[in-house]
Each structure stands twice: as structure tokens, then as C-alpha cells.
C-alpha positions as CSV (number, residue, x, y, z in Angstrom):
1,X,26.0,20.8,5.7
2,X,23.6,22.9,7.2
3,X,19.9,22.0,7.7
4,X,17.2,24.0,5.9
5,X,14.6,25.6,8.1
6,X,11.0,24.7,5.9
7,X,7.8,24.1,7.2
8,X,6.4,20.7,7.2
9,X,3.5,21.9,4.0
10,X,6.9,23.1,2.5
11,X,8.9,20.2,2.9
12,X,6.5,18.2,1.6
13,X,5.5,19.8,-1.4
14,X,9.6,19.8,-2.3
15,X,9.4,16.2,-1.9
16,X,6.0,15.3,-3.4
17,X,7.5,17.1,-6.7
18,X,11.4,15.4,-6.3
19,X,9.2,12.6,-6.9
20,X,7.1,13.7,-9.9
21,X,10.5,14.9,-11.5
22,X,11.9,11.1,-10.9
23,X,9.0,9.4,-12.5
24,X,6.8,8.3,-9.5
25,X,3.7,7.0,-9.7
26,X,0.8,9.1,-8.5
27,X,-0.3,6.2,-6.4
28,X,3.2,6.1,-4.9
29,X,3.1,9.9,-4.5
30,X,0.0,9.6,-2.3
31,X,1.3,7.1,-0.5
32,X,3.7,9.0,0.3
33,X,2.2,11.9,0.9
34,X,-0.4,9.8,3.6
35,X,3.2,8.7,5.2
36,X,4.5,12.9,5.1
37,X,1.1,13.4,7.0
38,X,1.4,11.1,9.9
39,X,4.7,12.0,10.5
40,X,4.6,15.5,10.9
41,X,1.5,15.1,12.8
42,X,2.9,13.3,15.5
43,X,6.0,16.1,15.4
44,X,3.4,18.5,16.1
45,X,1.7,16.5,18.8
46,X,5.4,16.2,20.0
47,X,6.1,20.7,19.7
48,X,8.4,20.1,16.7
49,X,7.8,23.2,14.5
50,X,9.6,22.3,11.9
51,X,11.4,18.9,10.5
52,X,14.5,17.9,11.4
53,X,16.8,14.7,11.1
54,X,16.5,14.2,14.6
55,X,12.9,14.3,14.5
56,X,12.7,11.5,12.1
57,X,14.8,9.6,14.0
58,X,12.7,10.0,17.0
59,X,9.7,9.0,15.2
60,X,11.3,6.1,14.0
61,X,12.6,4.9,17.7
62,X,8.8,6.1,18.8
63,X,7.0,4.0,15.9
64,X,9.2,0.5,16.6
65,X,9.1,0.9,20.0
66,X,5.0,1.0,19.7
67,X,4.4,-1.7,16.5
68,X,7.9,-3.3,16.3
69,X,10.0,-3.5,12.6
70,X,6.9,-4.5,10.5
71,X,6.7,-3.9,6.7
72,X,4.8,-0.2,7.5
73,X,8.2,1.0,9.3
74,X,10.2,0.0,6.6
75,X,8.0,2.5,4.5
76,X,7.8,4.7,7.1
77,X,11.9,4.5,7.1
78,X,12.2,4.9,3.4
79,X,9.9,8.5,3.5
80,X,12.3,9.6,6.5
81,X,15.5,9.0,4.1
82,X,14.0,10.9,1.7
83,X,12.8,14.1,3.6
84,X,16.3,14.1,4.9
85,X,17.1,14.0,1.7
86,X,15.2,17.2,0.7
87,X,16.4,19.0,3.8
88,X,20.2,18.4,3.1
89,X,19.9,18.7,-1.0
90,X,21.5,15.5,-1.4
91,X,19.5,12.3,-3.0
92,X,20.7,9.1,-3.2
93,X,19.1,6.4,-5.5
94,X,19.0,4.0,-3.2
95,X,18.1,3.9,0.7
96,X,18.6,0.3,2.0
97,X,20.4,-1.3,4.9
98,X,21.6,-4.2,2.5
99,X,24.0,-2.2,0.9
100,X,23.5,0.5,-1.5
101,X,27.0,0.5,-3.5
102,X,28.3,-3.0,-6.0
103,X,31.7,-3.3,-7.0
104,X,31.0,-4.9,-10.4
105,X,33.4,-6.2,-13.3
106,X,33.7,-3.9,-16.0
107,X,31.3,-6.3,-18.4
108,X,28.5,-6.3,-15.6
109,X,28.3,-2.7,-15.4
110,X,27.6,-2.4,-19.5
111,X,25.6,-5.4,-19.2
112,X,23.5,-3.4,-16.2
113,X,23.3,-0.1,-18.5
114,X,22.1,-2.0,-21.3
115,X,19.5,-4.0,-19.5
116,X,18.6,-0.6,-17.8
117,X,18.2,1.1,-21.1
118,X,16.4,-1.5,-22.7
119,X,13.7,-0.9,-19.9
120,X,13.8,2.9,-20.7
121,X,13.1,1.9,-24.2
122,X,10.3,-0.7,-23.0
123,X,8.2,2.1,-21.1
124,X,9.3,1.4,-17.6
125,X,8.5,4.1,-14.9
126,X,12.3,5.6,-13.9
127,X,11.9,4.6,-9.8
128,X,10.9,0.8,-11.2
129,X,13.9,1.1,-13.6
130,X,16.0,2.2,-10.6
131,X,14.7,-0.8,-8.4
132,X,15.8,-3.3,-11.6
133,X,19.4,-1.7,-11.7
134,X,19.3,-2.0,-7.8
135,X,17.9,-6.0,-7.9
136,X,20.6,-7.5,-11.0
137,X,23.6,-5.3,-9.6
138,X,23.4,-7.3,-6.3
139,X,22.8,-10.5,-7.8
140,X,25.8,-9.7,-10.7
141,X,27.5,-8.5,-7.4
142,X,27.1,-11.9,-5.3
143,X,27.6,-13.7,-8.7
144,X,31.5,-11.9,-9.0
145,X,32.2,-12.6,-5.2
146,X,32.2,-16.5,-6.3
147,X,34.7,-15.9,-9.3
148,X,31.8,-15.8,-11.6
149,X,33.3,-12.8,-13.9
150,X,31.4,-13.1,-17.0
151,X,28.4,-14.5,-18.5
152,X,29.6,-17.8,-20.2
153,X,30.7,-18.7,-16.5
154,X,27.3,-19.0,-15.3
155,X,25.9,-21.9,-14.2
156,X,23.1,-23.4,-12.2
157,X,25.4,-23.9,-8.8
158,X,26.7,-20.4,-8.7
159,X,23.1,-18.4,-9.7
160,X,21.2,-21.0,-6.7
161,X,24.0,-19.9,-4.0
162,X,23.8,-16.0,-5.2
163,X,20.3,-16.6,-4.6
164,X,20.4,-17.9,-1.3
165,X,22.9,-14.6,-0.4
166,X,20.5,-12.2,-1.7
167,X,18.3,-12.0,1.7
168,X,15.8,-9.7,-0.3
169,X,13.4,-12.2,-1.7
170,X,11.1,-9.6,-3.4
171,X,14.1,-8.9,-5.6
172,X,13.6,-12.8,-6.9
173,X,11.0,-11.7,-9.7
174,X,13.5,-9.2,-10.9
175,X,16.5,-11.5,-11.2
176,X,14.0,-13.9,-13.3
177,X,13.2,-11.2,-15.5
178,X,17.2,-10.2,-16.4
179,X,18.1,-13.7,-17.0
180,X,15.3,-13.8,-19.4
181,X,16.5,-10.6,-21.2
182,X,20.1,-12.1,-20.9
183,X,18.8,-15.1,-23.3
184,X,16.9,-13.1,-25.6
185,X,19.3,-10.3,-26.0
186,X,22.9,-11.0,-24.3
187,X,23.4,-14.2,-26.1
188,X,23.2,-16.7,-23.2
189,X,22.4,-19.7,-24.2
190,X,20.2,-21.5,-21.5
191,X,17.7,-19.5,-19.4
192,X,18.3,-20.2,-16.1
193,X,15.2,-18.2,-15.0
194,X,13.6,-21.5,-14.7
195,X,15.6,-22.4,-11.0
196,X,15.2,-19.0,-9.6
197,X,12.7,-19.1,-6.5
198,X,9.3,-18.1,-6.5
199,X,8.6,-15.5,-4.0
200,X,5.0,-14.8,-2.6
201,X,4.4,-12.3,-0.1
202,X,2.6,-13.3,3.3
203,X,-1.0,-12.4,2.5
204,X,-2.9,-10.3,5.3
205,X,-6.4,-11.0,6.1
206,X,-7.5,-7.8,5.5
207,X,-9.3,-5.8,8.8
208,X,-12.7,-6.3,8.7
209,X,-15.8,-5.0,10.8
210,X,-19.3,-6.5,11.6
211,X,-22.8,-4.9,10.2
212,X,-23.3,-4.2,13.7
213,X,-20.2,-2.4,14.6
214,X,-20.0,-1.0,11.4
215,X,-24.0,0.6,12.3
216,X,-22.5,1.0,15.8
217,X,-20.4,3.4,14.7
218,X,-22.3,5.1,12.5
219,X,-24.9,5.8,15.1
220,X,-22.5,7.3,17.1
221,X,-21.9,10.2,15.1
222,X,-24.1,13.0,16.0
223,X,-25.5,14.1,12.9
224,X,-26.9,17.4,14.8
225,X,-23.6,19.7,14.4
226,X,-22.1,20.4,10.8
227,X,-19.0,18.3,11.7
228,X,-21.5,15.4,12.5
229,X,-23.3,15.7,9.3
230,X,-20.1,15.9,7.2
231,X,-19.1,12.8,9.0
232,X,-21.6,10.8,8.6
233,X,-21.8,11.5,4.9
234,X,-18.6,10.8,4.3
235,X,-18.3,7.3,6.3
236,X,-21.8,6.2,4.7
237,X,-19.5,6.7,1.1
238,X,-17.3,4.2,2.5
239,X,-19.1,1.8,4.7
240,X,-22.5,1.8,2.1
241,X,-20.7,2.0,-1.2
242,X,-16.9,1.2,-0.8
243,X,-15.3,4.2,-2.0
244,X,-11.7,4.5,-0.8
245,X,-11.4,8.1,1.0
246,X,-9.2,9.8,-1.9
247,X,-11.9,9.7,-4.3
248,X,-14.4,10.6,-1.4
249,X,-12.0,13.8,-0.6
250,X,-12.3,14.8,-4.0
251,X,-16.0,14.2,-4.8
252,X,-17.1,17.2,-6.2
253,X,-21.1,19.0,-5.6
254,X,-21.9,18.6,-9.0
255,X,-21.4,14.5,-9.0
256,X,-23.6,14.5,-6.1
257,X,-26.2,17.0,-6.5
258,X,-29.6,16.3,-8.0
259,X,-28.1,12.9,-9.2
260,X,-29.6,9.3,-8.5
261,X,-26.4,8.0,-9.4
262,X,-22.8,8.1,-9.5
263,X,-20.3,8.8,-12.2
264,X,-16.0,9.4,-11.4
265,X,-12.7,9.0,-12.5
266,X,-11.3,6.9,-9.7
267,X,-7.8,8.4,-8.1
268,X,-5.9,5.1,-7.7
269,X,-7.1,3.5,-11.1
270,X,-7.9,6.1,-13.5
271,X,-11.4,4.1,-14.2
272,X,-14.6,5.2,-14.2
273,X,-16.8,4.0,-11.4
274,X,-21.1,3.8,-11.8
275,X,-22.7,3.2,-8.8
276,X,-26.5,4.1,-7.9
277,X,-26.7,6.6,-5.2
278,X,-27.7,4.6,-2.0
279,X,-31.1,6.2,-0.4
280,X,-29.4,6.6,3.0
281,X,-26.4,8.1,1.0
282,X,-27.7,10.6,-1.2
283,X,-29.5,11.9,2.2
284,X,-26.7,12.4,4.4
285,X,-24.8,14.0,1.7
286,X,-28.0,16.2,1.1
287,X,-27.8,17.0,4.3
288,X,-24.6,18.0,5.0
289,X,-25.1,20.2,1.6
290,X,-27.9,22.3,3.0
291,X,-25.1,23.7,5.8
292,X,-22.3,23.5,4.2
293,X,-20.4,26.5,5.1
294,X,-19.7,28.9,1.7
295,X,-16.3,27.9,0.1
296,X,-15.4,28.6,-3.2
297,X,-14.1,25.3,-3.0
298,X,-16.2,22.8,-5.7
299,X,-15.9,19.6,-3.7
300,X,-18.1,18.4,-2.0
301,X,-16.4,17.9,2.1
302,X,-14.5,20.5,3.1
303,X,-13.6,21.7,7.0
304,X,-15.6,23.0,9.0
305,X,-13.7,25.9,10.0
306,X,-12.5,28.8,8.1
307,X,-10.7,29.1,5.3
308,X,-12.9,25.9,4.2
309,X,-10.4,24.3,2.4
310,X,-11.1,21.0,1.0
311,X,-10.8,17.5,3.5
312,X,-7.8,15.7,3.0
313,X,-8.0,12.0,3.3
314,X,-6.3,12.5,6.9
315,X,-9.7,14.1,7.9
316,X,-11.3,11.4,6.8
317,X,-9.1,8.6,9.0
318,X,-8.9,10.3,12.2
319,X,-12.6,11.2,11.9
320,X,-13.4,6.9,11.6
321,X,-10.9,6.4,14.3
322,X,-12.7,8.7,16.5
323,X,-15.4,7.4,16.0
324,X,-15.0,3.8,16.4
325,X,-13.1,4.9,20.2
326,X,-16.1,6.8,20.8
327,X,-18.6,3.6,19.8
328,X,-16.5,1.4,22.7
329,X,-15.9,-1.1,19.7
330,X,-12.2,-2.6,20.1
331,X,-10.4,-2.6,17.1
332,X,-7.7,-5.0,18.4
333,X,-5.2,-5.2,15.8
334,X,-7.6,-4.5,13.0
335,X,-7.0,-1.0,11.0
336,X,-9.3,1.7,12.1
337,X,-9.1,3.9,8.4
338,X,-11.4,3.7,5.7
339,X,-10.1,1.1,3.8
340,X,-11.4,-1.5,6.3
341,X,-14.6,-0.6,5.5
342,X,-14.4,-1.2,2.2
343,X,-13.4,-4.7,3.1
344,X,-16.7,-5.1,5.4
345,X,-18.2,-4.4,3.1
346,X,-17.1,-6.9,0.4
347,X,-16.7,-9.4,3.1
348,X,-20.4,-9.1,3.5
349,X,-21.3,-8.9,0.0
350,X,-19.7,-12.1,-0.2
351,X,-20.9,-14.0,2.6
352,X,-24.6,-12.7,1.3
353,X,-24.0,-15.0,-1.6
354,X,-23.1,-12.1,-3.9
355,X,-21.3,-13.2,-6.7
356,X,-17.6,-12.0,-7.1
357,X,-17.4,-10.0,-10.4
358,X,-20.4,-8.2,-9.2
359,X,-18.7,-6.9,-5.6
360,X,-15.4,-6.7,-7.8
361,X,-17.7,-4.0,-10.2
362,X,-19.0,-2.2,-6.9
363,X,-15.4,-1.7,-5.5
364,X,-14.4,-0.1,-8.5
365,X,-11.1,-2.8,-9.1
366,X,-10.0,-2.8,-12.7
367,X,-8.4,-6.3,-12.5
368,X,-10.1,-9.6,-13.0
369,X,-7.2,-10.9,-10.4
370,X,-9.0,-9.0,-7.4
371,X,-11.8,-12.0,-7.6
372,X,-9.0,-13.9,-5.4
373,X,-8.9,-11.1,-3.0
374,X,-12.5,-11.8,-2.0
375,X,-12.5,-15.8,-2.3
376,X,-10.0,-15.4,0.3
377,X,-12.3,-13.4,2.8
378,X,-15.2,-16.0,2.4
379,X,-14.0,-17.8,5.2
380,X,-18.3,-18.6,6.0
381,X,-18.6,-20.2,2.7
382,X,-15.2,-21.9,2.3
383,X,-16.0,-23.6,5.7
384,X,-19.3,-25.7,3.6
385,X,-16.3,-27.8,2.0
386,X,-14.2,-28.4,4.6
387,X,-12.9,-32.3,5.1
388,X,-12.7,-34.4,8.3
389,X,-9.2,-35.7,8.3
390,X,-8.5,-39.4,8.6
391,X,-8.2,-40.7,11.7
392,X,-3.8,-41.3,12.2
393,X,-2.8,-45.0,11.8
394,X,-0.3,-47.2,11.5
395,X,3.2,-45.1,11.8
396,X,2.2,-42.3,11.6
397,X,-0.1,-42.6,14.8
398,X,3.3,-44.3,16.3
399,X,5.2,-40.7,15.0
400,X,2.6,-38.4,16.2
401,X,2.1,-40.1,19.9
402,X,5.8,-40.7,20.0
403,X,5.7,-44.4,20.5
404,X,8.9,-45.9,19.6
405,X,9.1,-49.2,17.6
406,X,10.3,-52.6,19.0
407,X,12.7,-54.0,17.1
């Protein structure tokens, strides 16, 4: 089949609205329309005109040979499926290199439609329902391989080994669910939910600056060219006040001007966030306001070169990475976007004693869970309640100096 020929803005788009059509979330569609953006930028940096299989393939080999197989290629691999999807008119409903087709017994494929169909019925976003159908018809799958061919032959021994054989653990939590719906609604008698693992993903400390790199880089900016001014303005939103860099990219003139405070509908949440206007804030946005080029354009940052369209939240990252090279500050293997400022700046909210449900409020999080997020970070007050171990004795000193015993 023949490649189609669109441009990267129209390759996206197609994919961006596949998506819609399927049910994605709008925080998954930005996601992965950030992903879209890195990739065709480093095509363009590479004189690709246009996207092409091979290119994603080369961006892949480019990205692991650079940062290595971590979680953010796996993403990364998942949007390059799907673009090759939109370029070949095919689209399959599962990309994974663990095996995307089951060869289930008759009853487990009703059993999967039903349980499928129930979820339908239940509310369930279509791409979650798709990862459920994916999750039980592997571990229905695994199940069959060891003779298991209907429900009644369940058991504890057979569900622990399938398990073990699906290598997937974030698919755990999924298998728990179906056995629960299998009790309630298939007519299985015990719930074997109970022995399936419990999965927890690694957490990452997040990236996080100092209050003097963070006004390290903000000094560099030079706040004497329109660029600069825009800049500054929009880092001080992040660094100052936390807001992640899509509701900064579509701040609009009329939440800013002649307000003390701060009133919006956040992207990622859908909640409103109040804030005051910080001093230092509300000037360099005032700033940047009194030559700002003419756009018809109602948001507030837009480019500083004609057509003045409106900043995307790319603009926003590569202008805080330039601007932390430019500072000499070495990132290490900290992340250099806009969300690690947000983390400064609740780390330091924290370690300034502030308590958690007020920097929770400030952040704009909607869940009372995120309170964990910060206790985490407070390494400086976590460290007051710190114990001295015990000195070793006895057999364990013998184990840990690797004395051996007389007998």
C-alpha cells in the first residue's frame, strides 16, 4: 500500500481527530499531540518534509540510542504506530510487542463481549474499554494454554501461574476487576480477586530546581526585546504561581487585564482555579501587553513574528530550556519543561512549612490523593524523624561481617 504524502500539521490533525472519533481523552489527546510535536520537530531538524515510516523508525533508533528503552519511548513507540497508522489507512486496536491476537474458547470470547459491554453500559471511555478487552483476553488466553477451558475450572493454582505469564504487571488491576465482575455477574462462586498481585508503579522523584536557579534563570532572560518580555511573563506563571503551560498557552487578555486576581477553567482538570495575581506577575504580563504585537488573536502569548498566532505549549518548553542552557545551570537528568517548576515550587512551599491542602489548592489538583505527592517531596522535613538504627549483634553481626560459626 502506498504511503500518503501529508504534511506533518496534516497528519496530525487526522490523528488528533482518529482519536476524538475513538473516545480519547482530551488529556490523552494532548499528550499526544506534545509527543506529534517532538517528533516532527526533530524530522525537520533532520530535512524530513514530510512523515514517513522510515522516519519514525529512525527517530525511534535515534531516541533509544540517546535515553535507552524507558517508559517515554514506549509512548513515543505507541504515537509512531499510530501515525503509521493514519498514513497507511489501517488501525489496529492494539499496538504491543506482547502479542496483539488471543486464540480464545468459544465461551471466553462471549464472556469478553459481555464483560466489554457491561463497561459500555457502565460509562467507560471506548480506548479504556479497549485496554480491559486487551488485559482479560490475555489472562483468559494464558488461562486456556493450561487446559483451563471454562469458568467452573478455575482455580487458585492455574489464575497465580497465568499471572506469573502475563509479564504486563499494569494489566494486574484489570484482571482484579473482571474476576470481580465474574462473581457478581458470571455466576462464579469464589472471587479470586483477592490472590491477584498488587502492582505499584516505580514512583519518580519528580525534577526539581532551587530558588536560586530557578531566579538564575529568570534573570537571564532579557526582558529588553518583545520575545524577552513574553518569556519572562510566561515562566513567572509557572515558576511564581504553578500553572502548567497549557493553561498558560491559552490564558486569554481579558483574565489578565486590569484583574488583581485570577479566575480559569483549568485544561487538564476541567476546575476552576483562584489565585491572586502575584505583584511581580501581573507586571511582567503588563509588560509584555504594552508591545504585544496586534493579533486578532484573544490570548494572551502569542509569537512574536507574523501571522501572530497563538504559543503552543512547545513555545513554552524550548523557551525554559533555553533558558536554563543559557543560565550555565546543569540540569543533569532533571526535566528542563515547565512542569518542573511547578514541582519547585511545591517543593518549596513545603519545605517553608506550608501546609499540604493549601499548596494542593495553589496547584490547582482536584484530588485529595495529590497530598501524598507532596509528603513525598519533603525530604528536609521527613529527615526531623529519622531513627539511628541499632547497632548489629549477635547473628546478625556474625551474617553481616561474614564470620562463620564454630560448631
Amino acid at each position: 500500500m502506498q504511503e500518503r504524502n501529508d504534511s506533518f500539521e496534516e497528519l496530525r490533525a487526522n490523528l488528533l481527530e482518529k482519536l476524538r472519533n475513538q473516545g480519547c481523552s482530551p488529556i490523552t489527546i494532548t499528550g499526544y499531540r506534545y509527543q506529534c510535536n517532538s517528533i516532527f520537530k526533530w524530522m525537520r531538524r533532520n530535512d524530513y518534509d514530510h512523515y514517513s515510516v522510515e522516519g519514525g523508525n529512525k527517530y525511534l533508533q535515534d531516541y533509544c540510542a540517546k535515553h535507552g528503552e524507558n517508559q517515554y519511548y514506549t509512548t513515543l513507540r505507541t504515537v509512531i504506530y499510530r501515525l503509521n497508522d493514519i498514513l497507511k489507512d489501517t488501525w489496529q486496536d492494539v499496538h504491543s510487542d506482547k502479542g496483539k491476537h488471543f486464540c480464545l474458547p468459544d465461551a471466553f470470547v462471549e464472556i469478553v463481549d459481555r464483560y466489554c459491554y457491561w463497561n459500555v453500559r457502565t460509562g467507560h471511555a471506548a480506548g479504556t474499554i479497549r485496554n480491559k478487552r486487551y488485559a482479560v483476553s490475555w489472562f483468559l488466553d494464558e488461562l486456556s494454554k493450561q487446559k483451563c477451558r471454562s469458568l467452573e475450572e478455575m482455580s487458585p493454582i492455574l489464575i497465580t501461574q497465568t499471572c506469573i505469564k502475563i509479564t504486563d504487571h499494569n494489566l494486574w488491576s484489570e484482571i482484579r476487576m473482571f474476576l470481580r465482575y465474574l462473581v457478581e455477574f458470571e455466576g462464579v462462586k469464589s472471587d479470586y480477586s483477592t490472590i491477584i498481585p498488587h502492582y505499584t508503579k516505580p514512583y519518580v522523584i519528580p525534577s526539581v530546581y532551587s530558588v536560586e536557579e530557578i531566579r538564575a534563570i529568570e534573570e537571564t532572560i532579557d526582558t529588553g526585546t518583545i520575545i524577552g518580555k513574553r518569556d519572562y511573563a510566561m515562566i513567572l506563571l509557572a515558576s511564581r504561581m504553578g500553572m502548567r503551560s497549557g493553561d498558560i498557552a491559552r490564558l486569554r487578555i481579558e483574565d489578565v487585564q486590569n484583574r488583581t486576581d485570577l479566575d480559569i477553567i483549568q485544561e487538564k482538570t476541567g476546575n476552576t482555579l483562584h489565585l491572586p495575581l502575584i505583584r511581580e506577575v501581573k507586571s511582567a504580563i503588563d509588560d509584555y501587553l504594552s508591545v504585544r504585537p496586534s493579533s486578532q488573536s484573544d490570548l494572551v502569548f502569542i509569537n512574536v513574528y507574523a501571522p501572530y498566532n497563538p504559543v503552543t505549549t512547545s513555545t513554552i518548553r524550548a523557551a525554559l530550556r533555553k533558558y536554563i542552557r543559557l543560565s550555565g545551570i546543569n540540569p543533569g537528568k532533571r526535566k528542563s519543561g515547565p512542569h518542573a517548576l511547578r514541582a519547585s515550587l511545591a517543593s518549596s512551599m513545603v519545605n517553608d512549612d506550608i501546609n499540604y491542602e493549601t499548596v494542593r489548592k495553589v496547584l490547582g489538583h482536584s484530588s485529595n490523593n495529590a497530598i501524598k505527592h507532596y509528603a513525598r517531596i519533603d525530604t528536609e522535613r521527613l529527615r526531623r524523624y529519622s531513627l539511628t538504627p541499632p547497632l548489629p549483634v549477635g547473628r546478625f553481626y556474625t551474617f553481616l561481617y561474614g564470620e562463620v560459626e564454630k560448631r
